[in-house]
N, C-alpha and C positions, 0 to 999 in steps of 0.2 A: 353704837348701834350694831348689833349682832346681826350677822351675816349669815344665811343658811343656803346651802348647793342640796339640790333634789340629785338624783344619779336615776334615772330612767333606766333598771333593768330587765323591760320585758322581752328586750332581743335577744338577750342572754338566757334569759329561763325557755323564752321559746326557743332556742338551739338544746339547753341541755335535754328540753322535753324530744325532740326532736331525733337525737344522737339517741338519747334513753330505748327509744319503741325502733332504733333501727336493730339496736345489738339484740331485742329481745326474740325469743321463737318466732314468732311469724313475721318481724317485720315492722310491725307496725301498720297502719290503714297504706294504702297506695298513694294518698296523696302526700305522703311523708315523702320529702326533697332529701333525704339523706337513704333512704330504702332507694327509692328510684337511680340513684348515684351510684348505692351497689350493684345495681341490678345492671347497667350501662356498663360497670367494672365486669360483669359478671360476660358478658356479651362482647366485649372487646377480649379481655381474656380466650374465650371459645373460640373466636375468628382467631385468632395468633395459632395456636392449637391447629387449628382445620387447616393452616395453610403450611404450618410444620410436618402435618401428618401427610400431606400432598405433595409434599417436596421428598422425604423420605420413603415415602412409597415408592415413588419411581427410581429408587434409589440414591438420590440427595444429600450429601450431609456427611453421609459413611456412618450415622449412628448406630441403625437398625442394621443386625445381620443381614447377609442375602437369604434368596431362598437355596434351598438344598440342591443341587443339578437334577436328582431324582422327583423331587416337586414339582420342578418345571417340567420335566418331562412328561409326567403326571397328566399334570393339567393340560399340556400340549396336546397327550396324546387318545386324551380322554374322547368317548364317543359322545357326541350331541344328539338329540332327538331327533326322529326321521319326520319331515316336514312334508305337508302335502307339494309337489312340485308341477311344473307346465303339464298340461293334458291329462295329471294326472300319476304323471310319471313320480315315484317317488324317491327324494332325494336323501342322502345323510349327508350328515355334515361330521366329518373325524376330525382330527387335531390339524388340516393343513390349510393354511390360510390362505392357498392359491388353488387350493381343492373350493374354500367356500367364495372365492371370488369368482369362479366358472358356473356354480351355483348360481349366485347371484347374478349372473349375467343371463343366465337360461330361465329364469322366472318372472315373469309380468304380473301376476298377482300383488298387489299389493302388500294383502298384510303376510303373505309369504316371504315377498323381500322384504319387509320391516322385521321379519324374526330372522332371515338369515342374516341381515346388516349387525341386529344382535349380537351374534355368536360372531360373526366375525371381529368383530370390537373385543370379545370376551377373549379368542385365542390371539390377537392382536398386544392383548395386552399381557397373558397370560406370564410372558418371558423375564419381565421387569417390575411388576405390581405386587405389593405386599401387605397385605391384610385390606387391600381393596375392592376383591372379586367382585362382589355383591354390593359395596358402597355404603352398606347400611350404618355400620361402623360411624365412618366418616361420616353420613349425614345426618347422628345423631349429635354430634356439636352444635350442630344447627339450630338456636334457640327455638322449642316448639317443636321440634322434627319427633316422631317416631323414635322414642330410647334416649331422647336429650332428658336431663335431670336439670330443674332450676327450682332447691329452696330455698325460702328465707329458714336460717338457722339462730341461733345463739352466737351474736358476735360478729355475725355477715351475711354471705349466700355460699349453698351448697350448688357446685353445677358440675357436668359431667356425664353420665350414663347413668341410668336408671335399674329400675325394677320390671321393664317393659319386656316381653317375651322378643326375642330377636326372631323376624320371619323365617317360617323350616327350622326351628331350635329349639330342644327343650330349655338352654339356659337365656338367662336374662342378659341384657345386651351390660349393664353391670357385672355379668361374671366374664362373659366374652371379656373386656376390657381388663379385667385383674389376671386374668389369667396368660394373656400375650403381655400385658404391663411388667407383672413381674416373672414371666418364665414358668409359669406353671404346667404340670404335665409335658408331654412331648415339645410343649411352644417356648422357642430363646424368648430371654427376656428384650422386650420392645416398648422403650417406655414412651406411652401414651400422651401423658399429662407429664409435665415438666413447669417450673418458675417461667412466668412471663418473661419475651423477648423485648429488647429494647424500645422498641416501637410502639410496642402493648403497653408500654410503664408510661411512656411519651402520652401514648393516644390518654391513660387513664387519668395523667396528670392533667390535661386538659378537660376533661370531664370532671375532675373533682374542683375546678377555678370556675367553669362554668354554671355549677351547681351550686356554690359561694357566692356567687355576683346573683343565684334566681332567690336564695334564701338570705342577702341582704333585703332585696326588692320585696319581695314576702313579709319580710317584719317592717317594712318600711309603710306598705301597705297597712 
């Protein structure tokens, strides 16, 4: 009597369908368990990044040049906008950060002290912060933020900075970033993006078993 074995391979076709629509241009529909996995890759990567570029800002690391003594002085010494002050009285705010604390002490207005608290944060940090003044930079790692870049590409996801006009700048927060990345014009090179940190490969490692164990249960389904 002849024996015959069936081999049920519709797990297998529905992974390669699967893997297939993630490497392609867009992606594949959202409900694909392998797009979504990139995308979780894409967003753990970006966080590792934000918190590299937060630690070497404030100097960290030793990777990023410092700023120049004249930079800092610069920015230290730079005039702020003359704000309306108590009675009327009107105040500036110049580079001294014990100038803008007596400011601040001398105004009951609210959103007066909310814009002197401002500037004083801004010359506070002025001495040790690098490519952070404005923060936009940095919050466009931000999945979603203003200048964040996340597409699906051929073979994965593209993330990063974008095409987006950086606020007060003719260039795109994509040129800002290539331009301090690799040292263009007067800017040392400051490399932005770099290979995931330990942590990031950790965190992705566990993202990629747990999207394994949703698309066993999915073809199981």
């Amino acid at each position: 009597m002849a024996e015959t074995v069936r081999i049920d391979d519709r797990g297998t076709r529905q992974m390669q369908k699967w893997l297939k629509e993630a490497v392609q241009a867009n992606g594949g529909p959202d409900s694909n368990p392998v797009k979504k996995m990139l995308r979780q890759w894409g967003h753990i990567y970006l966080a590792s990044m934000q918190r590299r570029y937060s630690k070497l800002s404030r100097g960290g690391g030793g990777e990023w040049p410092k700023l120049k003594p004249a930079t800092v002085k610069g920015r230290t010494a730079a005039p702020f906008q003359r704000v309306q002050g108590k009675r009327g009285q009107r105040v500036t705010l110049a580079g001294s950060a014990q100038r803008a604390r007596r400011s601040l002490r001398a105004n009951t207005n609210p959103r007066t002290r909310s814009r002197l608290v401002k500037k004083l944060i801004a010359i506070g940090d002025a001495n040790a912060s690098i490519l952070i003044d404005t923060r936009a930079l940095w919050r466009g790692l931000n999945p979603g933020a203003l200048g964040n870049l996340e597409n699906a590409v051929s073979g994965g996801i593209e993330i990063g900075w974008g095409a987006t006009k950086h606020p007060g700048s003719a260039p795109t927060f994509g040129d800002i970033a290539r331009f301090h990345h690799f040292g263009m014009g007067r800017n040392p090179r400051r490399e932005l993006l770099v290979g995931p940190d330990t942590d990031a490969l950790i965190t992705m490692g566990r993202a990629a078993r747990t999207a394994g164990v949703k698309m066993e249960n999915k073809i199981g389904d």
